[in-house]
Structure formats: C-alpha cells, structure tokens
C-alpha positions as CSV (number, residue, x, y, z in Angstrom):
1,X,0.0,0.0,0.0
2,X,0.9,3.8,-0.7
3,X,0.3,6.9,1.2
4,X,-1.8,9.5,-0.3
5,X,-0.6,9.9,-3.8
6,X,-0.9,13.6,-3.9
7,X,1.4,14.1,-1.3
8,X,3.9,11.8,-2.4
9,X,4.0,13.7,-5.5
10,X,3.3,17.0,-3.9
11,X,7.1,16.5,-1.9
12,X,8.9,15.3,-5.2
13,X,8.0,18.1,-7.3
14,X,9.1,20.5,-4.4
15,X,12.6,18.5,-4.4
16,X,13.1,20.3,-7.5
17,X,14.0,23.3,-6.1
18,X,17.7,22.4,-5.1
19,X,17.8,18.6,-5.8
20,X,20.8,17.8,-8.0
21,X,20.3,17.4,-12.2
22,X,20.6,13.5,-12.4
23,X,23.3,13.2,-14.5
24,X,22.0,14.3,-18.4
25,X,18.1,15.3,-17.0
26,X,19.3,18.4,-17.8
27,X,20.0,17.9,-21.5
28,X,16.8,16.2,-21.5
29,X,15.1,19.0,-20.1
30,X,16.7,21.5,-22.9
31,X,15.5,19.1,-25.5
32,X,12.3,19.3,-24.6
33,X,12.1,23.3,-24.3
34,X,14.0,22.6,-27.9
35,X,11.0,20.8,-29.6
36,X,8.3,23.2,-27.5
37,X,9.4,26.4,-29.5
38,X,9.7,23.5,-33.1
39,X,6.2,22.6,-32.4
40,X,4.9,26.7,-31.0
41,X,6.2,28.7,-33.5
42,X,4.9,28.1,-36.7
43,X,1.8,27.4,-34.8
44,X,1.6,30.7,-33.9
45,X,0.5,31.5,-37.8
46,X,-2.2,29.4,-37.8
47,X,-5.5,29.2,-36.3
48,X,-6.5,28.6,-33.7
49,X,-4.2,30.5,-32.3
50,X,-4.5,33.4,-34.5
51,X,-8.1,34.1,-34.4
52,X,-7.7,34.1,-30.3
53,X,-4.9,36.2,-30.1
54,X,-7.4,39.3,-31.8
55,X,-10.2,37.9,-29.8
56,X,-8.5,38.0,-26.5
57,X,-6.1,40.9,-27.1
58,X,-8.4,43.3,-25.2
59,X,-7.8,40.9,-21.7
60,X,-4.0,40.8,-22.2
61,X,-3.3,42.4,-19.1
62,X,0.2,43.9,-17.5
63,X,3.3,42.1,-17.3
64,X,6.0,40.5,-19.3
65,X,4.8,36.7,-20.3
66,X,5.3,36.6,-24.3
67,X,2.3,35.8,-26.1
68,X,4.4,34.4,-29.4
69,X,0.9,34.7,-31.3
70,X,1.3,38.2,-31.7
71,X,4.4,39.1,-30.2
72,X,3.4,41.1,-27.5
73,X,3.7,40.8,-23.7
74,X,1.3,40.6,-21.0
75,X,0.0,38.7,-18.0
76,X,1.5,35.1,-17.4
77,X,-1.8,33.7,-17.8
78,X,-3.2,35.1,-21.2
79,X,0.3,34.1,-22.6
80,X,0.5,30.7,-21.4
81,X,-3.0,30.4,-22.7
82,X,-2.1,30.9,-26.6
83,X,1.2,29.8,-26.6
84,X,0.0,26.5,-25.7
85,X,-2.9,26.6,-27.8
86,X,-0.4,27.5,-30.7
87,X,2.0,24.5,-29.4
88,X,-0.6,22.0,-29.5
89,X,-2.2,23.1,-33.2
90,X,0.3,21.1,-35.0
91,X,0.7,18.1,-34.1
92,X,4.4,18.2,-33.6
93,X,4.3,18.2,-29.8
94,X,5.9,15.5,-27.3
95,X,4.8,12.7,-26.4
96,X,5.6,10.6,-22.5
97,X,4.5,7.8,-24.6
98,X,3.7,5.2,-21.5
99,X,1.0,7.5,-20.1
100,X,-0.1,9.0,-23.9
101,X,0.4,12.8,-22.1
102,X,1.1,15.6,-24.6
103,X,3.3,16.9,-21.5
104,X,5.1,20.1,-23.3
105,X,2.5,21.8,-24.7
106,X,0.7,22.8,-21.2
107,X,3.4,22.4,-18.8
108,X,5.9,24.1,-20.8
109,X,3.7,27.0,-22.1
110,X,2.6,27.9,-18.3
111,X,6.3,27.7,-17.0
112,X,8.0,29.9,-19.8
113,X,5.0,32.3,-19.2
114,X,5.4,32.6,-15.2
115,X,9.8,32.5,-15.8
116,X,9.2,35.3,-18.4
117,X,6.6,37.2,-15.6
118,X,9.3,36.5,-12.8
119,X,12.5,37.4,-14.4
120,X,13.8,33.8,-13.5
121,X,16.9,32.1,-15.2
122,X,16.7,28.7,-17.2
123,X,17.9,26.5,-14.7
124,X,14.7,27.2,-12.7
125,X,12.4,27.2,-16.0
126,X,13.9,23.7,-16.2
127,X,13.4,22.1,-13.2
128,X,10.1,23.2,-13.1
129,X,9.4,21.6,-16.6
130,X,11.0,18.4,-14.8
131,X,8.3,18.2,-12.0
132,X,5.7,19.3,-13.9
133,X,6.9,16.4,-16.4
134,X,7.3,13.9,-13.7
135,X,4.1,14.4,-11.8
136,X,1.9,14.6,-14.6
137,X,3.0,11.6,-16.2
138,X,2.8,9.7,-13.0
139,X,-1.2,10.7,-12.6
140,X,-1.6,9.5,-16.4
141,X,-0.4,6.3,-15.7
142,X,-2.5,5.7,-13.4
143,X,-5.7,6.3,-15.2
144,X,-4.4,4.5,-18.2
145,X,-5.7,3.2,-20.6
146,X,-9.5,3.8,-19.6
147,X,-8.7,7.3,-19.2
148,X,-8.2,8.2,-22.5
149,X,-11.7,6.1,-23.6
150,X,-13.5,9.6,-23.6
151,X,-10.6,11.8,-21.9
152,X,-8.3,13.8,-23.4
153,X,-4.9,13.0,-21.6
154,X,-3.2,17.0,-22.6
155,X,-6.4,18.4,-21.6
156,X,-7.2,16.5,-18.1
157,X,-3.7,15.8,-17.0
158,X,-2.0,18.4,-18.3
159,X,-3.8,20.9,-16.1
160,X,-2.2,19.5,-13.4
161,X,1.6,19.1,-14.9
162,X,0.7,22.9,-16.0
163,X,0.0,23.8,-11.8
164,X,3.0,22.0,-11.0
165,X,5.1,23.9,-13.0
166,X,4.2,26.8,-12.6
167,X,4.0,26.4,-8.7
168,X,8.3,25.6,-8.9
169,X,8.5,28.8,-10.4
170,X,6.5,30.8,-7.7
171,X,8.5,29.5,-4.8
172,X,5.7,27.3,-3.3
173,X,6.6,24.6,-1.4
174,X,5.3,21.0,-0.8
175,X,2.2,21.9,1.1
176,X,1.5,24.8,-1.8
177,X,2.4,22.3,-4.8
178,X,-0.2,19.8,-3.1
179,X,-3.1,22.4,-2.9
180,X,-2.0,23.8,-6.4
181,X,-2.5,20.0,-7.8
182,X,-5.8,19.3,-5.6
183,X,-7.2,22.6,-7.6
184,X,-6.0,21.9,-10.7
185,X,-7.5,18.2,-10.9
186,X,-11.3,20.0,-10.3
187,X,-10.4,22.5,-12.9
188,X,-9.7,19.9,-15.5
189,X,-11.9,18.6,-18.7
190,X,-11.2,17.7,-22.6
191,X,-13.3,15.4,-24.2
192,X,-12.0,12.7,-27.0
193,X,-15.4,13.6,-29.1
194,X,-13.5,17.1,-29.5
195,X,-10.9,16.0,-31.9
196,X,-13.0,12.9,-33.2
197,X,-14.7,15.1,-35.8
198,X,-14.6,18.9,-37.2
199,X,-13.6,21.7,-35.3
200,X,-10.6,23.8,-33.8
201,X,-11.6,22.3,-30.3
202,X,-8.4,20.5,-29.5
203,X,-5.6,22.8,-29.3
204,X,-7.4,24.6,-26.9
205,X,-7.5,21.7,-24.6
206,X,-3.7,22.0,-24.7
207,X,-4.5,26.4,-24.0
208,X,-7.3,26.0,-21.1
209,X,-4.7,23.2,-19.2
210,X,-1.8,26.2,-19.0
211,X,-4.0,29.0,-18.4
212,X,-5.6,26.8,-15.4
213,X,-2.8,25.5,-14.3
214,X,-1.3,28.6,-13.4
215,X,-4.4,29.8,-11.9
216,X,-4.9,26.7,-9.6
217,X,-0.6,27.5,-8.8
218,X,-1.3,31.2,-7.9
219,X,-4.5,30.2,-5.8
220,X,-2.2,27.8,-3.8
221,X,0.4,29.8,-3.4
222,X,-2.0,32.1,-1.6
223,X,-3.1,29.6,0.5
224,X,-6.1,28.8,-1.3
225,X,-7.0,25.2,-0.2
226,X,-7.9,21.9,-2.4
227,X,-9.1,18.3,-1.5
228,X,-6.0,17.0,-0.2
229,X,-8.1,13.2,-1.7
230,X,-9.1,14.8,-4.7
231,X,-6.6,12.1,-6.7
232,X,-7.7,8.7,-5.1
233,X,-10.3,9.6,-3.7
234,X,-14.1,7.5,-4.6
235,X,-15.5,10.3,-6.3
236,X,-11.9,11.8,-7.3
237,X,-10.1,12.7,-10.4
238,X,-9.0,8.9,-10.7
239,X,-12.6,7.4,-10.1
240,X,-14.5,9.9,-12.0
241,X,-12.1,9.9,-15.3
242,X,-11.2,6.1,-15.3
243,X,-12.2,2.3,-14.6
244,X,-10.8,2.7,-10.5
245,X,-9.3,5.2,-8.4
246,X,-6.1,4.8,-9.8
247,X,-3.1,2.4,-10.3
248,X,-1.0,4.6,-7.5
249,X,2.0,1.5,-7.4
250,X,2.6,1.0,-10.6
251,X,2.3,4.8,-11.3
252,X,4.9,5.7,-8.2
253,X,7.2,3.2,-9.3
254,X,11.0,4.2,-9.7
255,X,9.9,7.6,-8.5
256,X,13.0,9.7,-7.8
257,X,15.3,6.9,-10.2
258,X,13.2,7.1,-13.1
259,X,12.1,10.6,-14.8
260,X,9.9,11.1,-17.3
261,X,11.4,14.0,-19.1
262,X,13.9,11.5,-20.1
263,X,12.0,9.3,-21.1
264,X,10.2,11.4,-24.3
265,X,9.1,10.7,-27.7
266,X,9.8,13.8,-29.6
267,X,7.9,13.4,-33.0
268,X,9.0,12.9,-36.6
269,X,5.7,12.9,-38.3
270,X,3.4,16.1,-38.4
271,X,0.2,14.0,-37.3
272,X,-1.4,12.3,-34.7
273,X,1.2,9.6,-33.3
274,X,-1.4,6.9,-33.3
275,X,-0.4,6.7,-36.9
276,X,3.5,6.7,-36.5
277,X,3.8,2.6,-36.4
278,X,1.8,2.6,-39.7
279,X,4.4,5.3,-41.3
280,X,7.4,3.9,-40.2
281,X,6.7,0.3,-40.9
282,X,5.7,1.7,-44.4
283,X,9.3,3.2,-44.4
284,X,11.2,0.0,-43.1
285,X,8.9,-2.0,-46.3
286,X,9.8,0.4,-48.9
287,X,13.8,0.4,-47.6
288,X,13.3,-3.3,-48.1
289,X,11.3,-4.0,-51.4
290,X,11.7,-0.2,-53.4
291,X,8.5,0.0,-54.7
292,X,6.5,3.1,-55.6
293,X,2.9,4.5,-54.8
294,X,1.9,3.3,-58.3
295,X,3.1,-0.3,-57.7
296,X,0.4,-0.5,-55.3
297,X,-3.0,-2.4,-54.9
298,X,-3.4,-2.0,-51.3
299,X,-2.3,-1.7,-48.1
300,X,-3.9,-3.1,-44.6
301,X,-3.1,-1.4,-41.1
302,X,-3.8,-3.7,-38.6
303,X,-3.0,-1.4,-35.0
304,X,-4.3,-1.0,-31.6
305,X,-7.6,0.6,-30.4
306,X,-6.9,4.4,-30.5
307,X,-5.4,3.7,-33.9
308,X,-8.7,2.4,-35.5
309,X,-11.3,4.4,-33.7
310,X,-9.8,8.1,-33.9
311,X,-7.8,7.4,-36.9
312,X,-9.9,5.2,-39.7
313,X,-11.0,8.6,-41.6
314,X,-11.0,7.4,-45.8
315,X,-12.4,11.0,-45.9
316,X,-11.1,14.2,-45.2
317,X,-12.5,17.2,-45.3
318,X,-9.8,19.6,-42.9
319,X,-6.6,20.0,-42.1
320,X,-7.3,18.6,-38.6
321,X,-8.9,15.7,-40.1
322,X,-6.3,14.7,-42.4
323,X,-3.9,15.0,-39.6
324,X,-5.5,12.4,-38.0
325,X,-5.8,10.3,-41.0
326,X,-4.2,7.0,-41.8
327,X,-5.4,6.8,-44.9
328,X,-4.4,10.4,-45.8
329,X,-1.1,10.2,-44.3
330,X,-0.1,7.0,-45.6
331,X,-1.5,8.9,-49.4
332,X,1.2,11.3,-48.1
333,X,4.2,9.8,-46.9
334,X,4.2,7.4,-50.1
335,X,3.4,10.7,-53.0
336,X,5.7,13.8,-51.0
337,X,8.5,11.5,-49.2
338,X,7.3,12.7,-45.6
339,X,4.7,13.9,-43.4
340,X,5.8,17.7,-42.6
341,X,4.0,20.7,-42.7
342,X,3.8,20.8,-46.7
343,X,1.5,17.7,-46.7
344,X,-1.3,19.5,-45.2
345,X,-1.2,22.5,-47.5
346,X,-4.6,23.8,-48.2
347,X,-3.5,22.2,-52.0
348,X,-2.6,19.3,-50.9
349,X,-5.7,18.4,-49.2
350,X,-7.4,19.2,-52.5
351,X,-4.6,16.9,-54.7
352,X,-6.5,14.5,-56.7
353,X,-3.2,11.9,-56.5
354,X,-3.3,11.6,-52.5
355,X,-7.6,11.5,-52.6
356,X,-7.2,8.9,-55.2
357,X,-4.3,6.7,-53.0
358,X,-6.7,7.1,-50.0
359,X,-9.4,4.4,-50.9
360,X,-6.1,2.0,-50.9
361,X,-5.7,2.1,-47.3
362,X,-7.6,0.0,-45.1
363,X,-7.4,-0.2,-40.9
364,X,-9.0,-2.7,-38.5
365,X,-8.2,-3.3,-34.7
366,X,-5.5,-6.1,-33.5
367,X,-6.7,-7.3,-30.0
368,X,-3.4,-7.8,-29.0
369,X,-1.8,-4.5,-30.0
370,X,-5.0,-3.5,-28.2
371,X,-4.0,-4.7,-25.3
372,X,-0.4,-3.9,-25.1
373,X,-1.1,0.1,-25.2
374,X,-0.4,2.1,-24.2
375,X,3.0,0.9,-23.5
376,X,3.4,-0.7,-26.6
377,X,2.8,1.4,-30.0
378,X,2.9,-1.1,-33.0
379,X,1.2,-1.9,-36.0
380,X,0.6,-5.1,-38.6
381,X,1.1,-3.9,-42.4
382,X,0.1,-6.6,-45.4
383,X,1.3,-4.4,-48.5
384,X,-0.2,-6.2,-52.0
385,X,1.5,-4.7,-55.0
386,X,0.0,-4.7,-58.5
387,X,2.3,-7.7,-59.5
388,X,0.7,-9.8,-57.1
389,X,3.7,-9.9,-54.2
390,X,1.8,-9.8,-50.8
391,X,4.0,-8.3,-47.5
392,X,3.6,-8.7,-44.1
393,X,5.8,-6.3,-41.9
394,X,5.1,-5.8,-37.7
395,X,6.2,-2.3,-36.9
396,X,7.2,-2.5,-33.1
397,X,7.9,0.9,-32.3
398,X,8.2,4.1,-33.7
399,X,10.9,6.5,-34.6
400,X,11.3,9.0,-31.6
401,X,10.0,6.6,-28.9
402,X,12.7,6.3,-26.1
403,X,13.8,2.4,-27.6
404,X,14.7,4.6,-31.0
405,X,15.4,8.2,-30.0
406,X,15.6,11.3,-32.2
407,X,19.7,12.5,-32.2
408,X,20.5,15.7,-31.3
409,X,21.3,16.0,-34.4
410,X,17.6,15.4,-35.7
411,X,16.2,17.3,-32.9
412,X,18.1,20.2,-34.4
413,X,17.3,19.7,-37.9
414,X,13.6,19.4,-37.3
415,X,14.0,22.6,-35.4
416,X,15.4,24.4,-38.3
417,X,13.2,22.9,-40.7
418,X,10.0,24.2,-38.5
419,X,11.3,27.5,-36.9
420,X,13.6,29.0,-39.7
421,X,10.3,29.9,-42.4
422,X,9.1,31.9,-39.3
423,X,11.9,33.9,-37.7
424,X,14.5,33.5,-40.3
425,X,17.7,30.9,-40.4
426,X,20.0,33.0,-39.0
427,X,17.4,33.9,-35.5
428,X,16.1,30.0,-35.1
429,X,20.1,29.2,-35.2
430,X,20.7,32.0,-32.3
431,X,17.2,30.3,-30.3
432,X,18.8,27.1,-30.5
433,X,22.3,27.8,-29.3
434,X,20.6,29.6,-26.4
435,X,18.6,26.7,-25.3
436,X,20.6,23.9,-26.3
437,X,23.4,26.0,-23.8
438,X,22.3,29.4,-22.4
439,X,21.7,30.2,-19.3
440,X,18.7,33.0,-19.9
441,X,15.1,32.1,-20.3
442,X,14.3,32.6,-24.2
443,X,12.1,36.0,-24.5
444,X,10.8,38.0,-27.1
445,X,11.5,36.7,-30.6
446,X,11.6,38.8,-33.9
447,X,9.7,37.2,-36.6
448,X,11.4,37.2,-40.4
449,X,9.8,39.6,-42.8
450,X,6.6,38.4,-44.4
C-alpha cells in the first residue's frame, strides 16, 4: 500500500527546487524546451491561435509573459493560454508515450510564461518543466488506458503538470504544490469527441490546461485550499475519469530513479502519433522491397484501439482531419517523401493523387496491439502490389520513442526545418544555441519579414 498519492507527489515536485540534475536530465530537459518552440512557433500562424490572439487581445493584461501569437507581452496567464494553444495546433508536440500525455505543450507553455513574468533564469524554467513532467506523467499512468476512452490526456492531465510547474517557479513549497495540484484536478476537462470530428476544439485543450494551471498554482500559493483526496479519492479525479481510483503502485514506481522527461518521444511525423507505427513500418517496407505509390493495390493497417477508432477517416475534409488520417497520411508519406508541414497545405488536401491513393488504405483493430497500449505502440502492415507480391511487416515501435530516440542532431534539424520559415535561419540558429546551452530564459523573438 501507498500513502496519499498527492502528497507523495506534492514532496517530489518541491525537491526540485535544489535537488541535483541526475546526471543528463538536464540535456533532457533543454530538448524538450527545444522541440516546445519546433512545435509553438509556426503554430503561432495558424488558427486557432490566431483568431484568439485578436479575440483576447483586449484581456492581455500587465506584465512580461510573451504571447508568441502576436508578439506582445502581458499577464502570465493570457500568454501561457495561446502559446499552448499554438503548441498544441500542429501536431508536432511530445509525447511521454507510457501514459499517452502531450506533456510540453501545457506544462511548458505555463512555466516559460510565469519565468518570463518573474525574471527567473533557465535553470529554474527547467526544473520546473521536470516536475511538472514527472508528476503529470505519473497521474496519467494511473488512469491509463481507460482514461483516454473519452478523456483527453493533454487536456485533463496536463492541467495539473501545468500547476506543478508553474507552482516551482513561484517558490511554493510541498504543502503549496499539493493544494495547487488538488485545484487543478477539479479544474480539468477535454473530451476525445473534440478532436474525433470537425472543429478547432483541440488545441485549446492543450490552451485551457496552461492557463488553469497557473491559476490553480497562484490560488495555492495564496493559500487557497484543495481536496487534499481529490486524486484517489471515490469520487476523485481517478474514479471519475477512469475504470478505478487509480493504479498509484505501478504509477509511483521508480519515483526519484526514473524521470519522465527523459523518457520522451519527440515526434518525426506532423500528425497524430497513433499513426506513427503505420508510417514507419511503411518506411522499413519500402527500404526493403523499393517499390513506388503506383506499384500499389493496397495496403492493410492492422493497429491497436486508439489507432482504429480516432484514426480510420477514408475521408477528409480539414486540415485537422487529415492529420489524424491514416489513410491520408499514408497517401502522403508514399506521394511527398514525408509527413511535414507541406503535406497538409490547403493544396494538398485538394490533390487528386493523394484522394485517389486514400481508398487503398484500409485499418482494422489487432486485439493484442489493443491490449499492449499504451506501453506498446505497433502496427501489422500486409502491403499487395500490382504484381501480385503480398508483405507482411510488424512495426514494433516508432521512430522517436525512447527504444529509437531522435539525435540531437535530428532534434536540431527538425527545429530548423519548422522554426527558420518563421523567424529566419540565422534567429532560429541563435534560439537554439541559447537553449541547447544558455543560461537566460528565451524571451521576445523577432519574426522574419513576411
């Protein structure tokens, strides 16, 4: 048996404050705030984020969080709100695969907004990423996998990894951080049906979980009080969003050896990463056998639950849609070489190659992939080519999980490719030598011409 899971957590996110960098957390960390600003800033172009940034401009308020939408600075909260939602818009963002939490997009939006606010220095932006990291993936493995059924993880979870964060960076100590995550937990919601259809609702999950987060971290550190049960509790976050009131053992195992910020998958793939064992076992095949789009007859997904019920769409009608298409991505990969920003292209959504592959692409449901989630991210292909050859590949993992890591190297590159078309090659290259080894939080950021 475990003590009250809140506290537990509540006293290893305060560690944070002085504890020493296990040795390479902190490079872990920086890769992490790397891939934020990858995934944020051309984000910040698009709506959502866009449209709320004129809609919202009048509730800015005073102070110096950067709102990256529109470049300006204002209260902590208002910032953290649309940088996250413009983090979150593309589908770039990490990924603690084991618990399926989008952590960066929340955590890290509400803790550069409060460091910005506060004048604090990147090691403290850091550690609070860590904690907020660590305790937010601990609460999403224990509602996994029934959680995400009709939850969103980013949404629901990531208030609280938001709180926690924020919380580090306003001094608050175990008894604050406790309260901060008791408040956040009731001020969380995101429902799957959001980003199941039409709509722009999803990113905003991603913008409500910063924005309360750092409310439910300013409440506590004014002593507002939460339900110190609110976690395990029978009619608590755990019981109320899953099939129990949590898995607290398995959750708050290896807790202070194990971190989850080291532990990320940073994406290669501009789409939903229930689709990522599909595109890279397409890869691996076409290494293997060098056969082209029109050498095709069809191709057969075989994946695990979330894969065939949010991702089966032989019809797309949006960008979001097609971003959380198999079909369409798979039309994608095979016709433009990759799945980056190009492939959703107002055009491309239109191109009458790609529609044409789509009807190709079939998915169904393996029960055991099923049940290996969310642990376990495969896929089964069965490729038939025109010439009558049949292949059968199993994709085990994808490229980016922790078993098959992004390099450094990568990390950078898919930096440059998604920062440089919005603040210019030679200003991404200065942002990511700052990061990757400065020791001042990154702040305003002047965008290229046009």
């Amino acid at each position: 048996m475990i003590g009250n899971p809140l506290t537990t957590l509540a006293v290893h996110a305060a560690s944070w404050h002085r504890r020493p960098w296990p040795g390479g957390l902190e490079h872990h960390a920086r890769r992490a705030l790397l891939d934020w600003f990858a995934a944020t800033l051309p984000g910040t172009r698009r709506a959502p984020a866009t449209l709320l940034a004129a809609a919202l401009a009048d509730e800015r308020g005073q102070g110096q969080a950067i709102c990256y939408a529109d470049g300006q600075r204002g209260a902590a909260r208002h910032a953290a709100l649309l940088n996250a939602v413009a983090s979150h818009t593309l589908e770039f963002d990490d990924i603690h695969r084991d618990s399926g939490l989008h952590p960066g997009s929340p955590t890290i939006a509400a803790a550069l907004a409060v460091a910005q606010a506060r004048g604090a220095g990147m090691d403290a932006l850091l550690r609070a990423m860590a904690a907020g990291y660590e305790v937010g993936g601990r609460i999403a493995l224990a509602v996994q996998p029934s959680h995400y059924h009709m939850w969103h993880t980013t949404a629901t979870v990531g208030t609280i990894s938001a709180a926690v964060a924020a919380s580090l960076l306003l001094s608050s100590d175990a008894v604050r951080i406790g309260h901060a995550i008791a408040l956040a937990a009731t001020s969380s919601g995101g429902l799957q049906q959001a980003f199941r259809g039409q709509g722009m609702s999803k990113p905003l999950h991603a913008g409500h979980a910063a924005e309360a987060g750092i409310l439910a971290a300013r409440a506590a550190a004014a002593e507002v009080t939460g339900a110190p049960d609110v976690l395990h509790g029978e009619a608590g976050f755990a019981a109320a969003t899953s099939d129990s009131t949590g898995r607290w053992m398995e959750a708050l195992s290896g807790l202070d050896e194990e971190f989850v910020i080291g532990s990320m998958t940073f994406k290669n793939h501009g789409c939903c990463g229930h689709i990522f064992p599909a595109l890279d076992g397409l890869l691996a095949l076409r290494d293997r056998h060098g056969f082209t789009p029109h050498d095709i007859e069809a191709i057969h997904v075989a994946g695990y639950r979330a894969t065939a019920e949010m991702c089966d769409r032989p019809v797309v009608t949006s960008e979001q849609e097609a971003r959380f298409s198999v079909q369409y991505c798979v039309a994608a990969l095979l016709h433009l070489g990759g799945v980056r920003l190009e492939a959703f292209a107002p055009a491309r959504l239109r191109d009458p190659t790609l529609l044409a592959f789509m009807p190709k692409v079939s998915v169904s449901m393996a029960p055991d992939l099923a049940e290996a989630y969310p642990k376990r991210r495969a896929a089964r292909l069965r490729l038939t080519l025109l010439d009558g050859r049949v292949f059968d590949h199993e994709q085990p993992s994808r490229k980016g999980d922790p078993e098959q890591p992004l390099t450094d190297a990568e990390l950078d590159a898919k930096f440059r490719e998604l920062v440089a078309p919005v603040l210019g090659a030679d200003k991404a290259a200065a942002l990511l030598t700052s990061i990757r080894d400065g020791d001042t939080v990154p702040g305003m950021l002047e965008r290229a011409a046009g």
